[in-house]
C-alpha positions, 0 to 999 in steps of 0.5 A: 619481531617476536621470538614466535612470530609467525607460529600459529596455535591452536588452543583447545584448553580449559581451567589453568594448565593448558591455558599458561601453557598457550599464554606463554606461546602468544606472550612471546608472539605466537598467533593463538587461537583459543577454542571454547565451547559455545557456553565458554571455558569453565573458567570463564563461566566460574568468573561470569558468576561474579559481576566484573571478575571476568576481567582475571581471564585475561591473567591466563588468555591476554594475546588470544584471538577467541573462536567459540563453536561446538567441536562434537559437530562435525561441522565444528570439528571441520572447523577446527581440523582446517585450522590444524592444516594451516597450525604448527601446534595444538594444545589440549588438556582434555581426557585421553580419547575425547578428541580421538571421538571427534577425529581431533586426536593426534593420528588424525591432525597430522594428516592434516599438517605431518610436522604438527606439534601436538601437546596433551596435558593430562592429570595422569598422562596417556599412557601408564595405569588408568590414565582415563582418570581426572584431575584437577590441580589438587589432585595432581598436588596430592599424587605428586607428594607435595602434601606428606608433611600435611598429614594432619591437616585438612587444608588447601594449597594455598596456590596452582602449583600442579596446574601452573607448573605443569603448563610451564613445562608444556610449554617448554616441552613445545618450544623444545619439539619446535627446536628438534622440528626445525632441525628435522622437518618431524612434528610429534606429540608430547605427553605432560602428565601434571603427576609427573611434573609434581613429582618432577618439582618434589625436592623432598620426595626426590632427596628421600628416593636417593638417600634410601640406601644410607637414610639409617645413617643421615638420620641418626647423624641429624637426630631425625628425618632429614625431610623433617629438618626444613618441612616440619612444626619445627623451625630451624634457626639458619632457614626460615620464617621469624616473627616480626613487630608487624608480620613475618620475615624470611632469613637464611644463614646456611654459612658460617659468615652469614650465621655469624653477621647473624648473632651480631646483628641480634646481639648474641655474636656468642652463638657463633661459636657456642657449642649448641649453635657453631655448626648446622647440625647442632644447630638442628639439636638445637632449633627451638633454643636457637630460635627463640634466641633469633625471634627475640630480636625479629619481634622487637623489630619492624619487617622494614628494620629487620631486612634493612640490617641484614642487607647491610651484612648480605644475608638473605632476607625478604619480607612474607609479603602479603598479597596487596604488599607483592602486588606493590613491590618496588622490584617487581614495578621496575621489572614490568611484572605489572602491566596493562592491557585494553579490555573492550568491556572493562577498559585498561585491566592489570595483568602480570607481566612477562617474566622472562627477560630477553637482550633481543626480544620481549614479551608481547602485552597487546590483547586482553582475553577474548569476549567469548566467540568475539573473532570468530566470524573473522577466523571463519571467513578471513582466515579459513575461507568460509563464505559468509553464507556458510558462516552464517549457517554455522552461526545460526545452527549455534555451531559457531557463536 
């Protein structure tokens, strides 16, 4: 049995945010529907422009059953409202108000099922200033802060964070109301702003708002910023990425044992108590010296080499791997981060694993992503009680495909 047997979902999401969300539910073994509109969720129809790419749909919607209809017919919205009745959640990650025109928002589904949990993602939430506005990952990464230090460029995240993180957190929001649910017998509606939970991750801006009253101090003890010591052009010698023979190498030395089994192992071991190196804030005076010093001996180096002699030592370390390295870890292949699941046009198709590990329980692998609209006939007639005359009429009206 499966943590969330027997919790029934209905996904009415599009893009990432809403859809990590609903993943992580069926991962753990709850029944999800995911809605889309008859031409598809957007990001289905983005991977449908590359012959075969649609098989990545599966990395954010494995373990759905798939309904396709149009929810601005009424006839589709009754779909999808006798689905709530017999639904204990319902995610969304549309504009605030574009379900309310259906009779989809949350006042009208829980008189349909009063202990409903329903969760709304959103760019700026639903309530607060504005929050009709849009917003796609970059925008939420933007308002977040996460790009202060980046100023000067011009270029993209190099991932999702806002959207990723922000449906990680609906989904713990979820399990979290289900949890005070079951101890009430009350449903309620969540409200994820992807701006708040960017901020909510922004370790830099948070240090920044609690230093402010003694900042004058910390930076002239430190000789800059301290949001400049780990996130600027310079490097510092205790965290960091160094050069090696054949790519980069992630080392950490914040303590004196680990700083000191570092100087010895490149062969300086009198850094170690070197004036301009034997602490961390002389250290950070004195970066570019003491990085040289470091990448003297990393360039000389393979990645393999490098991490091999510091492991000896228990320093922390890890290659910068690429994306074909990561997706052939040794670590990450004992763990099942790499998995498979039966697509039923593509055959076997590789999905990431579950990450979280239970002693009584596992993440569910069954289903790859749904074809567009391929269960919809069955939750129709065998779910919700539609004659088959009736859906048939939804079928060739195009309510329903």
């Amino acid at each position: 049995m499966q943590i969330l047997d027997g919790l029934k979902v209905i996904d009415l999401t599009q893009f990432i945010s809403g859809s990590r969300c609903t993943q992580i539910l069926g991962d753990m073994g709850a029944e999800v529907v995911k809605i889309e509109p008859p031409q598809g969720d957007t990001l289905r129809t983005i991977f449908k422009l590359m012959p075969g790419a649609e098989r990545c749909y599966s990395v954010f919607n494995r373990n759905k059953f798939g309904l396709a209809l149009n929810w601005r017919d009424p006839r589709g919205s009754e779909v999808i409202r006798r689905l709530a009745a017999r639904s204990d959640i319902f995610v969304h990650n549309l504009l605030p108000g574009s379900l309310e025109k259906s009779g989809l928002g949350y006042d009208d589904i829980r008189k349909l099922r009063d202990d409903i949990i329903y969760t709304h993602i959103s760019g700026f939430g639903a309530t607060g200033v504005h929050p009709e506005r849009a917003a796609f990952d970059i925008i939420a990464q933007a308002v977040g802060g996460q790009f202060w230090n980046d100023q000067d460029t011009f270029l993209l995240p190099d991932n999702y964070w806002g959207d990723l993180t922000a449906g990680a957190y609906a989904a713990i929001a979820t399990l979290l109301a289900i949890i005070q649910r079951m101890r009430t017998g009350r449903g309620q509606y969540i409200d994820i702003s992807m701006q708040d939970v960017m901020y909510f991750c922004n370790y830099r801006a948070m240090m920044d708002k609690a230093l402010e009253p003694i900042m004058t101090d910390v930076e002239q003890r430190l000789g800059r910023n301290p949001k400049d010591v780990l996130n600027s052009p310079d490097r510092m010698p205790f965290y960091g990425f160094f050069k090696s023979r054949d790519g980069k190498v992630a080392i950490v030395s914040l303590t004196a044992r680990q700083w000191k089994d570092l100087t010895e192992i490149i062969g300086r071991p009198g850094m170690a108590t070197d004036p301009k190196f034997n602490n961390l804030i002389v250290q950070i005076h004195n970066h570019d010296e003491a990085v040289r010093l470091i990448e003297e001996w990393t360039a000389s180096h393979t990645s393999h080499e490098i991490i091999s002699r510091l492991e000896a030592k228990k320093i922390p370390c890890g290659i910068a791997y690429t994306s074909e390295q990561v997706n052939r870890d040794e670590n990450l292949g004992a763990r099942e981060m790499f998995r498979k699941v039966p697509h039923t046009q593509f055959g076997e198709i590789d999905v990431p694993g579950f990450p979280f590990k239970f002693s009584e329980a596992e993440g569910v692998m069954e289903m790859a992503a749904p074809a567009l609209g391929e269960h919809s006939r069955m939750i129709l007639e065998e779910w919700l009680g539609y004659k088959p005359s009736e859906a048939d009429i939804l079928f060739k009206d195009g309510v329903i495909i």
